[in-house]
C-alpha positions in Angstrom: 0.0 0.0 0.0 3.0 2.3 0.6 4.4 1.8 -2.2 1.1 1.8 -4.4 0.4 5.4 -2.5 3.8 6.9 -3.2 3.9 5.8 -6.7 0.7 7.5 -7.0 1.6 10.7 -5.8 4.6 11.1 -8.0 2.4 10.3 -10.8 0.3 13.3 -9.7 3.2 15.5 -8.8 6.4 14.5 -10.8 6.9 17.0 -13.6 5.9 16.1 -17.2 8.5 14.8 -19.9 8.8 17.0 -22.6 7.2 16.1 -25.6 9.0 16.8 -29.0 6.9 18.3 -31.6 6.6 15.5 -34.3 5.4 12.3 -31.6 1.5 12.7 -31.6 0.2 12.1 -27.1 -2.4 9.7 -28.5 -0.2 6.4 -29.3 -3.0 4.8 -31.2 -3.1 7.9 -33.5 -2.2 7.2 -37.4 1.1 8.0 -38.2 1.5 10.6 -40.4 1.2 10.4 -43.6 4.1 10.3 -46.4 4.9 13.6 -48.0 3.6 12.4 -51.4 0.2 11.9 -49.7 -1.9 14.7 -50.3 -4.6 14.6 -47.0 -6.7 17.5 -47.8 -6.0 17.7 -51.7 -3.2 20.6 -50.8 0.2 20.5 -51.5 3.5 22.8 -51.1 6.3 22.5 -48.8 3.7 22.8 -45.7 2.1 19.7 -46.4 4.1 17.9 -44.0 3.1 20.6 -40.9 -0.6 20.1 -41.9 -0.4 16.3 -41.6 0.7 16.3 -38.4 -1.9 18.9 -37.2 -4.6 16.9 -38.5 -3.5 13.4 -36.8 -3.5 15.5 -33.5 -6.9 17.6 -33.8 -8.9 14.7 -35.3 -8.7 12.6 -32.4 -9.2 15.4 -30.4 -12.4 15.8 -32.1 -13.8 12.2 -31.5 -12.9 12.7 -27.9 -15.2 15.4 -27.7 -18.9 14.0 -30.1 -18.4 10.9 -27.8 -18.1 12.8 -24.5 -21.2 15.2 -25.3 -23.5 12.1 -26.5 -22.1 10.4 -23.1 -23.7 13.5 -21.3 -26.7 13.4 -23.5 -27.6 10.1 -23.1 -27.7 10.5 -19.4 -31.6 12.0 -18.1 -30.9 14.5 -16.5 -33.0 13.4 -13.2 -30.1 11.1 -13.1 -27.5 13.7 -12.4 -29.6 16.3 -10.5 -31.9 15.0 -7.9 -34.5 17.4 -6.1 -35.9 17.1 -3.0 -39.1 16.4 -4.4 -37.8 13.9 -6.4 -35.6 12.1 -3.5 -38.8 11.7 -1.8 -40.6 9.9 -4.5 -37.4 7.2 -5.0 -38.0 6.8 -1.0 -41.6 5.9 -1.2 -40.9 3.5 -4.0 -38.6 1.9 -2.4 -40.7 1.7 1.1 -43.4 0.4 -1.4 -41.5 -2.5 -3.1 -40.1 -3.0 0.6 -43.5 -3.3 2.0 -44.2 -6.6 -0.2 -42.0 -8.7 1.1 -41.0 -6.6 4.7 -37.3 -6.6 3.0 -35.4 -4.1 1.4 -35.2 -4.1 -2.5 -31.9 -4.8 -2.2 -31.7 -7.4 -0.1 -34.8 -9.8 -1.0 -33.5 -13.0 -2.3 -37.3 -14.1 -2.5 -38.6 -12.5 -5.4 -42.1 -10.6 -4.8 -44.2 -11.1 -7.3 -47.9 -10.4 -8.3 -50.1 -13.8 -8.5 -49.9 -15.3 -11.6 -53.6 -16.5 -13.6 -55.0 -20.0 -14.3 -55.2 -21.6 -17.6 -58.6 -20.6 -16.9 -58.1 -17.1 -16.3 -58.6 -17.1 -12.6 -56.4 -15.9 -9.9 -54.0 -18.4 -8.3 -55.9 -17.1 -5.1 -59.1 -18.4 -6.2 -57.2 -21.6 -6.6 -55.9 -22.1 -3.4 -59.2 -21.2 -1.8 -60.9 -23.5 -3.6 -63.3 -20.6 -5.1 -62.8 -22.0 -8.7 -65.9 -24.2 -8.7 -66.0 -27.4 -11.1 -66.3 -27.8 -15.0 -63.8 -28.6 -18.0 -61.4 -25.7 -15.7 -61.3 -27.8 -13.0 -60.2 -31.1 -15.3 -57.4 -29.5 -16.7 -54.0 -29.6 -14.9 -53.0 -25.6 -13.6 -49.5 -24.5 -11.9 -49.4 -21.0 -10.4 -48.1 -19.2 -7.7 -49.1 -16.0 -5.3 -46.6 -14.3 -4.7 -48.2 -11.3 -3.5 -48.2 -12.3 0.5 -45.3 -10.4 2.2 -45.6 -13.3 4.7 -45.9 -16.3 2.5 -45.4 -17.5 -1.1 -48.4 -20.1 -2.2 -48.1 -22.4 -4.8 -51.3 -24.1 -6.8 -50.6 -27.6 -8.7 -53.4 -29.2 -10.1 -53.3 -32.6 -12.4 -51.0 -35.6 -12.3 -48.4 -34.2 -9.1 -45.6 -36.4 -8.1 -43.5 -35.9 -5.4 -39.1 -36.3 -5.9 -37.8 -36.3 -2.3 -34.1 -37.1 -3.7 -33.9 -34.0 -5.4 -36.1 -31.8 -3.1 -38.9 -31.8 -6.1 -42.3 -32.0 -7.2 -43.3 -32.7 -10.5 -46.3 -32.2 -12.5 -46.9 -34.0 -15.9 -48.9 -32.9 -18.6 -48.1 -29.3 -17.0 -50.1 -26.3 -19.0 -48.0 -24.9 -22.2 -46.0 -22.0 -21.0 -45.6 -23.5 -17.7 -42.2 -22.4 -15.6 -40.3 -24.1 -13.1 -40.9 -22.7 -9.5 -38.9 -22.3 -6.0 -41.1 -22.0 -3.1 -39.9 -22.6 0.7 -43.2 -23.1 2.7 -42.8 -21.3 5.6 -44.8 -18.0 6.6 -41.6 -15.2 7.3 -40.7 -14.4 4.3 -40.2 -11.2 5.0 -37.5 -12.1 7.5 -34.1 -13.2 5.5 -32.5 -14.5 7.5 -34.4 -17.5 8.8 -35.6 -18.0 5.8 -32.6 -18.9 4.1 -32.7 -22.0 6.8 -35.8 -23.2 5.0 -35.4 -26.0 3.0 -36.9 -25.0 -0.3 -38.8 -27.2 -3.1 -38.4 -27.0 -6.8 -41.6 -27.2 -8.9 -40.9 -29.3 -12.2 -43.3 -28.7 -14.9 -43.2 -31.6 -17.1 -44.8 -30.8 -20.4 -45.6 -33.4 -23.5 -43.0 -33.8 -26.1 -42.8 -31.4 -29.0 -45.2 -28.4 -26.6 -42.5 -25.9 -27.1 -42.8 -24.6 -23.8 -40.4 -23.8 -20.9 -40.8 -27.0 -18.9 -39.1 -30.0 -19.1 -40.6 -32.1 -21.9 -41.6 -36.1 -21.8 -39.8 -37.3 -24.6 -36.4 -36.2 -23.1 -33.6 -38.7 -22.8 -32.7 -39.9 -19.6 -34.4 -41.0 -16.4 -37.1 -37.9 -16.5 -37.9 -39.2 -19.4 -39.9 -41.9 -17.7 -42.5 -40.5 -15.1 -41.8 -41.7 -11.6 -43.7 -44.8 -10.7 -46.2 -43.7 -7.8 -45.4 -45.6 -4.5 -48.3 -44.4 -2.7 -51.2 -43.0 -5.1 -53.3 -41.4 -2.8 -57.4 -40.6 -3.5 -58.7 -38.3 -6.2 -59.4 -35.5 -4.8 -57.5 -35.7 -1.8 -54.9 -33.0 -2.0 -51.6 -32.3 -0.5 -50.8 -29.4 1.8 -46.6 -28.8 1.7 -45.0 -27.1 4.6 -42.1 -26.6 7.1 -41.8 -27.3 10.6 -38.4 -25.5 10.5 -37.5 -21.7 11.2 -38.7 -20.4 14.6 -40.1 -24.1 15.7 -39.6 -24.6 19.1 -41.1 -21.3 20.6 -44.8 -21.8 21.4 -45.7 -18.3 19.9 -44.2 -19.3 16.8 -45.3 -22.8 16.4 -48.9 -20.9 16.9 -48.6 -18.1 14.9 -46.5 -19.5 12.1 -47.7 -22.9 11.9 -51.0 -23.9 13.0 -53.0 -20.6 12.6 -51.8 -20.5 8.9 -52.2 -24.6 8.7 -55.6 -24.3 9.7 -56.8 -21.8 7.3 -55.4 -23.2 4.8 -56.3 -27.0 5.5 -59.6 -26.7 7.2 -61.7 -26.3 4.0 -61.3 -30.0 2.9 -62.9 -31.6 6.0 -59.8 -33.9 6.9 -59.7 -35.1 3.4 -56.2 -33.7 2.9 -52.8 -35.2 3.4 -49.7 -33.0 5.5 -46.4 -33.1 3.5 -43.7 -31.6 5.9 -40.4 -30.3 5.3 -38.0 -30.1 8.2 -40.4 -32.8 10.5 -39.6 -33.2 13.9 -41.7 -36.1 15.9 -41.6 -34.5 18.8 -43.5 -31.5 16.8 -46.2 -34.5 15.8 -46.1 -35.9 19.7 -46.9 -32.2 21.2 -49.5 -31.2 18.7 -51.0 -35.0 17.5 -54.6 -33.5 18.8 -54.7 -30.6 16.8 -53.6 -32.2 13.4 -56.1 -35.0 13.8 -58.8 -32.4 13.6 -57.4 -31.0 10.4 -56.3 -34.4 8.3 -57.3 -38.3 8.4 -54.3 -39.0 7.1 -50.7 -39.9 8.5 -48.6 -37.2 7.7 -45.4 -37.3 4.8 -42.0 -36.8 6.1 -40.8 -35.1 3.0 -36.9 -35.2 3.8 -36.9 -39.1 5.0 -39.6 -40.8 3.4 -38.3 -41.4 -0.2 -41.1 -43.2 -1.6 -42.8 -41.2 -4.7 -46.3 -39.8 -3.6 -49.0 -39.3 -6.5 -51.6 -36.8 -6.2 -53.9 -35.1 -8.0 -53.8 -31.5 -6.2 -51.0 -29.9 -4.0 -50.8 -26.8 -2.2 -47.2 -25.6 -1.4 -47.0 -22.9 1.1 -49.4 -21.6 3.6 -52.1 -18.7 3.5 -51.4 -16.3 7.0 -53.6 -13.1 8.0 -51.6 -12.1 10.7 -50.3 -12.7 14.1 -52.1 -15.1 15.8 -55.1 -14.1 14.0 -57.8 -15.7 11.8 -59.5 -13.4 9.4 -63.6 -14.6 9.3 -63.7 -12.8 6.0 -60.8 -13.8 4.1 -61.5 -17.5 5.1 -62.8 -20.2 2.1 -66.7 -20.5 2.4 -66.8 -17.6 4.6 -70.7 -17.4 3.6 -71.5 -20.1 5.2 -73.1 -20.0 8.0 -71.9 -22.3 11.4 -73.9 -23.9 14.1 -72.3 -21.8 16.9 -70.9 -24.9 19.9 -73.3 -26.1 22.6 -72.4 -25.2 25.6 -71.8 -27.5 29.0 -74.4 -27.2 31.5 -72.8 -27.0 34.7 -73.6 -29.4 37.0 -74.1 -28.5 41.1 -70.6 -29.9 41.5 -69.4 -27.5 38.9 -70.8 -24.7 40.2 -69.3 -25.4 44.2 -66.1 -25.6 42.3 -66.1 -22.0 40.4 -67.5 -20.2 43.2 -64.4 -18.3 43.0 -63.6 -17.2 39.6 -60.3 -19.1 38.0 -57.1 -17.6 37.4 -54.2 -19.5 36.3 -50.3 -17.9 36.6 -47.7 -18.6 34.3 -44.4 -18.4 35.6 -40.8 -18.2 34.2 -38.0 -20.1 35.5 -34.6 -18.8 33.4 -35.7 -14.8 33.1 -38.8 -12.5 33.5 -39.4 -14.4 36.8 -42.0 -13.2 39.2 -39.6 -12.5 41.9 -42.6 -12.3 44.5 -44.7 -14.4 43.6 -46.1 -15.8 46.8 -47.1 -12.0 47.0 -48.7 -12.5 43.5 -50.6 -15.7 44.6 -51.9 -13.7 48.0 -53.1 -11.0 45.9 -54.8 -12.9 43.7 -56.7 -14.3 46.7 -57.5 -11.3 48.1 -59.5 -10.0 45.1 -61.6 -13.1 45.3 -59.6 -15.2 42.5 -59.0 -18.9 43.3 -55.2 -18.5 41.6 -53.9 -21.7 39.9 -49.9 -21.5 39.4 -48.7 -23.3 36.1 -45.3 -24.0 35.5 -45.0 -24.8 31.8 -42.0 -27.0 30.5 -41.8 -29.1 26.9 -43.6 -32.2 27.9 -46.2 -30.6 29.3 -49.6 -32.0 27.2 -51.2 -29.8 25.3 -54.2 -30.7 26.3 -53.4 -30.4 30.1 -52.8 -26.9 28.9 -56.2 -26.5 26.9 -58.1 -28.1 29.8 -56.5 -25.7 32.9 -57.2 -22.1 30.3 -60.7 -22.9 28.6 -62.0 -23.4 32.8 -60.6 -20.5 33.8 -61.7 -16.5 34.3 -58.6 -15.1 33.7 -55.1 -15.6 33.2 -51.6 -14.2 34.0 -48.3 -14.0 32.7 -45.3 -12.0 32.2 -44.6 -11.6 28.7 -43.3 -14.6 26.3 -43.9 -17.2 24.4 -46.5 -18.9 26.7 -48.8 -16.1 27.0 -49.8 -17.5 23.2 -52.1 -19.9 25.3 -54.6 -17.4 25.6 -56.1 -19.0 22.6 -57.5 -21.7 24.9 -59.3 -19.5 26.6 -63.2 -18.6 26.5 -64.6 -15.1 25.0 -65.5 -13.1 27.9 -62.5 -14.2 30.1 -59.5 -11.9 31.1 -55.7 -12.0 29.9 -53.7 -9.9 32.3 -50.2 -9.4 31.1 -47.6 -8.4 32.8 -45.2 -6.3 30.5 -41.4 -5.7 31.2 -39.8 -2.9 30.6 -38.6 -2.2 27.0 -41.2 -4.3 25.5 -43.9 -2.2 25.5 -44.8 -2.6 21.9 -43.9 -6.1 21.3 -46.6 -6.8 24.0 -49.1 -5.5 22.6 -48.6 -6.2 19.1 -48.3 -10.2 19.4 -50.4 -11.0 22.1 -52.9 -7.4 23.2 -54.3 -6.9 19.5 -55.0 -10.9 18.7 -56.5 -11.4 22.1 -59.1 -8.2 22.4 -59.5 -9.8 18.8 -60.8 -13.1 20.2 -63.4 -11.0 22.4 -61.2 -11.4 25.7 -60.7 -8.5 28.0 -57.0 -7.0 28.3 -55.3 -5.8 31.1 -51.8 -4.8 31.2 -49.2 -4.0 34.3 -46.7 -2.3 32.7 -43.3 -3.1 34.8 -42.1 0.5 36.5 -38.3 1.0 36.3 -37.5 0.2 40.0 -39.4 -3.0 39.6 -37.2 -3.9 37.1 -33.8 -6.2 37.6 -32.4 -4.0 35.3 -32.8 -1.1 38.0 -30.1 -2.3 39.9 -27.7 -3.8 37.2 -27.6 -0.6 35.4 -29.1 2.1 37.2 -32.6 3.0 38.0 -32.1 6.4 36.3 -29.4 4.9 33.0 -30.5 4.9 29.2 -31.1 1.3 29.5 -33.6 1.4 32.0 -35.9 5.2 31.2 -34.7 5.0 27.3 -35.6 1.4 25.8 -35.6 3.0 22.5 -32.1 3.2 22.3 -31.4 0.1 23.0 -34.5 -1.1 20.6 -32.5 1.1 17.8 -30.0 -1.1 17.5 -31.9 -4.0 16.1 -34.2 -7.1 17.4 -31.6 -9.1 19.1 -29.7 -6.6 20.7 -33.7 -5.7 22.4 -33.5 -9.4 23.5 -30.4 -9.5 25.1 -31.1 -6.9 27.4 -34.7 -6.5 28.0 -35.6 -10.5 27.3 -33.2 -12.1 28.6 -31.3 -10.9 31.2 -34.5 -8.9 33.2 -36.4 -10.5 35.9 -39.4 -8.8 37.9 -40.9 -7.6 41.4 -44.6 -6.0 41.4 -46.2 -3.5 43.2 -48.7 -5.4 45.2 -51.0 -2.2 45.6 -51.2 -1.5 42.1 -51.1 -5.2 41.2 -54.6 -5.3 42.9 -55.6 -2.7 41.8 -55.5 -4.3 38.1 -57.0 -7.9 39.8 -60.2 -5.7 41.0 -60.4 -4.3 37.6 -60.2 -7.8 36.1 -63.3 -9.0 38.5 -65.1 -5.9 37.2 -65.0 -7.0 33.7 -65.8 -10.6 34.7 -69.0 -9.5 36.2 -69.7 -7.3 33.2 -69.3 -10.0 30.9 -71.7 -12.3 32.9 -74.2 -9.9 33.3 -74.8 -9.3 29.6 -73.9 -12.9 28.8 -77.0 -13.5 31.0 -79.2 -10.5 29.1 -78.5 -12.0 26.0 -79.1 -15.7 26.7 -82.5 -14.2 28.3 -83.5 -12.3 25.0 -83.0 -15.2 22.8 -85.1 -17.2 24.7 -87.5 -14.3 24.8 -87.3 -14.6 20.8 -87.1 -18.1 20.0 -90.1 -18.4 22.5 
């Protein structure tokens, strides 16, 4: 580098060599031309001085018409940008950003707009199962939606056959014009990073011979150029849904909001009469949450990574439809005109009713951080506003539907922020999540788990943690950055937020304002049974 630098500075400084009149400074110049040569059509003894003029200025001259059509060529937005004008190229970009929650620059998933149908509908329609029957619904489709910034969909209709050796699914007798596609089937796609842990599938359309299209034909030498012999042919009309178990699997928010949610509204339109293909399987996945997939498929799910027999199906769905965090849309669900039997409720028996003289409240607690540090305070609290408090210590083996059967009995429920407060979808509308939110996580409180469940019709409390109830109080400071700032902290990205605020702080409630929030809670209980009570009355007012 030294030497690079000072060579550089004599050529900037060293004084120029003196150039003798008859060598032209542009080497690939012509030379000049002989004196019998007439350039110009003039002669005389000063022919000689005019050649050499003319081999210098006429390069010269190209110089410049190629420099001024450079600087033509360029618009001039290009090399003046206004203010007005900076502004628009920001909103585009937020735009294009805003489809996929990535920068331009940096989404490896391509966002695309839904691609159509042989039959002209959108893919959308397909995987909704809003295409209705006819000669459409006979002939084979491939299309994806692409226009989810959680979640790419693919639509295969025809004969689909699955390649687990090379991570594929093919389609034969794929629609003219038909494109090879890369999908991985997993609902954060806005989110990089994990997502290039996703194992991704390949989508081979395989077209007849002679088509002309893009896809792979049948009458191409080789192995493809035999279709795969079916090892299991499963039922017409007995589609496959495709998806991964991988990413954030593990966390119980997650495996809620990026799995099941999205698995049911996807899945539950066929009844059970669907078959799960899953990328990245874990049977402990399938132990925990056997229950809940037997309600969505009669079928044993496909282990797409270890079980290399060929399946044969005449529909697939690759990819799964989200609406949001821990949410299911009514409106954007398939058949959402139809009209449900609402669920018969259990009379209560006199037993029952000794039992939950005392409105329910179960407490989750932490063990490694956010740990009630008081909690026999907590518990004694609890009892004083006329709860009958239930503590719950939550750990992997724990069944789910243990879980399911302490939350949809109970009133209310509290928990310090985290995974395990996504268990408030057990509970009944009308009941009370109480939250307990450290500080610094303000938002992400009420953005994953204060939204969905006011949502679900439950009432939501918070206790927002106060600085000097905070570990983090006497680590740092109860008047430091850390502690009355969480932004900064926040502005420095996701993980560093975790680190500090999720991981490393623990908690001690105020037991006067702590009841104060358990009186409000009995409140709304009381509320909510009184109208539950004027409403049961006026329908059997108007069914009488």
């Amino acid at each position: 580098m030294q030497q690079a630098s000072s060579h550089q500075h004599h050529y900037q400084h060293s004084a120029k060599p003196p150039v003798s009149r008859s060598s032209s400074w542009i080497r690939r110049s012509p030379p000049p031309s002989p004196p019998h040569k007439k350039l110009w059509g003039g002669g005389g003894g000063g022919g000689g001085g005019r050649s050499r003029y003319v081999c210098r200025i006429v390069p010269l001259l190209v110089l410049t018409v190629y420099s001024i059509f450079t600087v033509v060529r360029i618009p001039s937005s290009s090399l003046v940008v206004s203010t007005a004008d900076s502004e628009r190229v920001e909103r585009r970009e937020d735009v294009e950003a805003f489809k996929t929650h990535l920068p331009s620059n940096q989404n490896n998933l391509e966002a695309r707009e839904e691609t159509r149908s042989p039959a002209s509908l959108p893919c959308s329609a397909l995987i909704n199962g809003e295409a209705g029957g006819g000669q459409a619904a006979a002939e084979s489709a491939l299309c994806c939606d692409r226009s989810h910034y959680r979640s790419d969909v693919c639509y295969l209709r025809g004969d689909v056959r699955t390649d687990p050796s090379t991570s594929s699914v093919l389609l034969y007798n794929a629609p003219r014009g038909s494109a090879p596609e890369k999908v991985r089937p997993y609902t954060r796609k806005f989110e990089g990073s994990i997502m290039s842990t996703i194992d991704e599938v390949t989508i081979v359309p395989v077209v007849d011979a002679g088509s002309g299209s893009n896809g792979t034909t049948a009458g191409d030498t080789g192995k493809d150029s035999l279709r795969r012999r079916c090892d299991v042919r499963h039922p017409p009309g007995v589609p496959a849904v495709v998806f991964s178990t991988g990413g954030y699997t593990g966390n119980v928010y997650h495996e809620f909001s990026d799995g099941l949610i999205p698995l049911f509204i996807t899945a539950q339109r066929f009844a059970g009469e669907v078959v799960f293909v899953v990328l990245e399987y874990h049977y402990w996945w399938l132990g925990r949450y056997g229950a809940v997939l037997e309600r969505l498929t009669n079928y044993k799910v496909v282990d797409f990574r270890y079980d290399r027999r060929v399946h044969c199906f005449s529909e697939m769905i690759v990819g799964l439809r989200i609406h949001g965090e821990l949410v299911v849309d009514p409106k954007l669900m398939p058949n959402a005109g139809r009209r449900r039997r609402p669920p018969r409720r259990r009379r209560r028996s006199r037993r029952d009713h000794a039992k939950v003289a005392k409105p329910k409240l179960v407490i989750f607690i932490r063990k490694q951080n956010r740990v009630l540090l008081n909690l026999p305070h907590i518990v004694t609290a609890c009892r004083r506003a006329g709860f009958a408090p239930h503590v719950m210590n939550l750990r992997r083996q724990t069944p789910l539907p243990a879980i399911h059967a302490a939350l949809s009995s109970a009133d209310a429920m509290v928990a310090v922020h985290g995974a395990a407060v996504t268990h408030f979808l057990f509970m009944r509308p009308g009941s009370v999540l109480l939250q307990i939110v450290p500080v610094g996580l303000d938002w992400a409180a009420d953005a994953f788990y204060g939204k969905p469940a006011q949502q679900l019709g439950l009432g939501y409390l918070e206790y927002k943690v106060a600085p000097e109830e905070s570990s983090l109080a006497a680590e740092y400071g109860v008047n430091s950055t850390v502690v009355r700032d969480p932004s900064v902290i926040s502005s420095r990205g996701w993980w560093e937020m975790k680190k500090v605020y999720m991981d490393r702080q623990n908690v001690t409630l105020n037991i006067k304002r702590f009841g104060e929030l358990l009186r409000s809670a009995r409140l709304h209980l009381k509320n909510a049974t009184a109208c539950g009570k004027a409403a049961s009355a006026a329908t059997t007012t108007a069914a009488r």
